[in-house]
N, C-alpha and C positions, 0 to 999 in steps of 0.2 A: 617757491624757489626753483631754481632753475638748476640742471644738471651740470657739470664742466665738462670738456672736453676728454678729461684724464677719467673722471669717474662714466664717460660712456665707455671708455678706450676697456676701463677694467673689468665693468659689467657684459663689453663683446667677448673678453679675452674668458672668463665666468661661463658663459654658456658655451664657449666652445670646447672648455674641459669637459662641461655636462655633457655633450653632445657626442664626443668622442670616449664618454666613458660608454655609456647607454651603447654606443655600435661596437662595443667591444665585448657586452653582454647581450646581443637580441635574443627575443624571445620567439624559440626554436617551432618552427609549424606543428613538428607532434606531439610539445605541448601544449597548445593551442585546441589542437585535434583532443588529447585527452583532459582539461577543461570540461571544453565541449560534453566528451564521453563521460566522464565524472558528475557533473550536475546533472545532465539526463539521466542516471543512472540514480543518485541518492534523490530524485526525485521522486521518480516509480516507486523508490523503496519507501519514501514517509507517504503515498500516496497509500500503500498497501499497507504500511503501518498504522494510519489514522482509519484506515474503513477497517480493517483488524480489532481494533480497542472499540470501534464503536460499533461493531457486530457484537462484540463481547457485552460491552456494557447493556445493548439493548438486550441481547438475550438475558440478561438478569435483573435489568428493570423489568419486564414485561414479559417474565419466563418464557420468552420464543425461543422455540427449540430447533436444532438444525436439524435434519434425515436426508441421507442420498437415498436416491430414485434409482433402487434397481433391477425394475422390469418397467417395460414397455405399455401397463396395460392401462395409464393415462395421457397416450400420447394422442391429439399433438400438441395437448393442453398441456403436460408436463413430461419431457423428455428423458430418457435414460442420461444418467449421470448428471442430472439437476442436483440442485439442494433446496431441500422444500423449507422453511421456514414456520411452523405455528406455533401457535399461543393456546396453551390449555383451558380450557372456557367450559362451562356446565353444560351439560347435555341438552339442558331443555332451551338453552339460548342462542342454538344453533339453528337456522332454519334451511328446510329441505332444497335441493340443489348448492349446498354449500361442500368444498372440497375437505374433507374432514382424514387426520390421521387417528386410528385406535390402534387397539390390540387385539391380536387374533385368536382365536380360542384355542386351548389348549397349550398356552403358550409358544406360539407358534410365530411370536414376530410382532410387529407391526404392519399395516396395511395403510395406504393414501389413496381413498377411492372416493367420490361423492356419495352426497348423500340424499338419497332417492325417497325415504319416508322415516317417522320418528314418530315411534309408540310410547305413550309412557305406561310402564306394565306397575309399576309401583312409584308411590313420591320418592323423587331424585333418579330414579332409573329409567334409562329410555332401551327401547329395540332398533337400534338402526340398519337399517337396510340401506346397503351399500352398492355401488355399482362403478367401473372403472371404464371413462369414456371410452377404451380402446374397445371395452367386452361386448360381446350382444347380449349378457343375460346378467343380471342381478349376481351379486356373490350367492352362494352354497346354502349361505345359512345368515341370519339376522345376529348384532351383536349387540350384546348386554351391555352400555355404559353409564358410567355419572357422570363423566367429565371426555372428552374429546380436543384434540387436536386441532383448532379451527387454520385452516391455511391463510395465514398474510401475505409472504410471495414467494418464490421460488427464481433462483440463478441456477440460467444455463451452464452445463461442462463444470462446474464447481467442482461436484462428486468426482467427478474422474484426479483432478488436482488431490481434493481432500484423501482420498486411497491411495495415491501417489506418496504422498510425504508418511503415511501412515508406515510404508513400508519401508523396509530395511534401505532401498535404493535412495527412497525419498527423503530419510532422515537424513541420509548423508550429503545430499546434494542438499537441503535446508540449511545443514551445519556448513556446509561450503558457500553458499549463499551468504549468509550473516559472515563469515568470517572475510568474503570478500570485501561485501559492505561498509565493514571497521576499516579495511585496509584501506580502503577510496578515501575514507573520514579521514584518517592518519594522515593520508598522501596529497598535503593539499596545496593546489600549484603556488595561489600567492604565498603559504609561507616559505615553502622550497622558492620560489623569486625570491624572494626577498633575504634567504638565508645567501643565495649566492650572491647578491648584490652586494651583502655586508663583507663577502669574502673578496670581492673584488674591492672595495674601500680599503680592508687591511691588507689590499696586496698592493696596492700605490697609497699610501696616506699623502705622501706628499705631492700628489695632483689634489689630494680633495681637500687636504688643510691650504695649500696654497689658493683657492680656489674660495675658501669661506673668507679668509685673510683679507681678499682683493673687496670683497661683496662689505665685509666686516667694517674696513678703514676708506670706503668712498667718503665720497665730503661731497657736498652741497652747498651753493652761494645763493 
């Protein structure tokens, strides 16, 4: 079927209501600009949220442990303010030149140095000899373990981030971060468009019901 004349006439006079509402609402460049800003921004953020949960979850499948690196004496294999990542593994399943974290004697910390030789002085107990690519010499003394720290990998500048938020400064800047976050999530441009859109509808109804009317009661031969 074919259009009439009066039913184009109505469907011109129709898009020109639409046409003239829309330019009487454009959509302002610096929302447009924070769009923009907003999606880059809750991006980053579930970008760091999913490697977050899946650092977590690995470290507890597969008890890998985080440690910042805070001396120099495995560079430039492992840099100051890395995060070393290992998984606790038996002593005797370690093999020499492997980067190993233990304990140090006397309670005295933990250590991340390789490991240079492995005695076993009794079943389940090894002597490791340790040495830290930065050192010219062997550690001090050989260490007594069952079980050791084997290194999986390590992320650079972590450690400096991770002491950061640990602190009074970093908590606060953390909790302003997140609080930011939510406020992006709340502030979201299509639905503010769209809330002003309906507010420009209830502020002429009678362009936009006269408008549906015309579209409503065309006819066709």
């Amino acid at each position: 079927m074919r259009e009439t004349r009066s039913t184009r006439t109505r469907r011109a006079k129709t898009a020109s209501w639409v046409n003239t509402a829309a330019a009487k609402d454009p959509v302002h460049p610096a929302m447009r600009i924070y769009a923009a800003f907003r999606s880059t921004v809750m991006t980053i953020g579930a970008i760091i949220g999913v490697a977050s949960i899946l650092t977590f979850g690995v470290s507890l499948l597969f008890g890998v442990r985080p440690l910042v690196v805070v001396s120099g004496s495995m560079e430039p294999t492992i840099p100051v303010g890395a995060v070393v990542f290992t998984a606790q593994t038996p002593a005797g399943d370690i093999k020499d030149g492997t980067i190993v974290t233990v304990d140090r004697p006397r309670n005295l910390g933990l250590v991340t140095h390789r490991l240079m030789k492995s005695v076993e002085t009794e079943p389940g107990t090894y002597e490791y000899t340790l040495k830290g690519d930065a050192n010219s010499k062997d550690d001090p003394e050989p260490y007594k373990v069952k079980t050791a720290g084997k290194y999986v990998w390590h992320v650079v500048g972590l450690g400096y981030l991770a002491e950061f938020l640990q602190s009074r400064n970093g908590m606060i800047v953390g909790i302003g971060c997140g609080l930011a976050l939510f406020a992006l999530f709340i502030a979201d441009p299509d639905r503010m468009a769209s809330r002003r859109s309906k507010r420009n509808e209830e502020a002429d109804p009678e362009g936009a019901e006269h408008a549906t009317q015309q579209e409503t009661h065309g006819t066709h031969s």
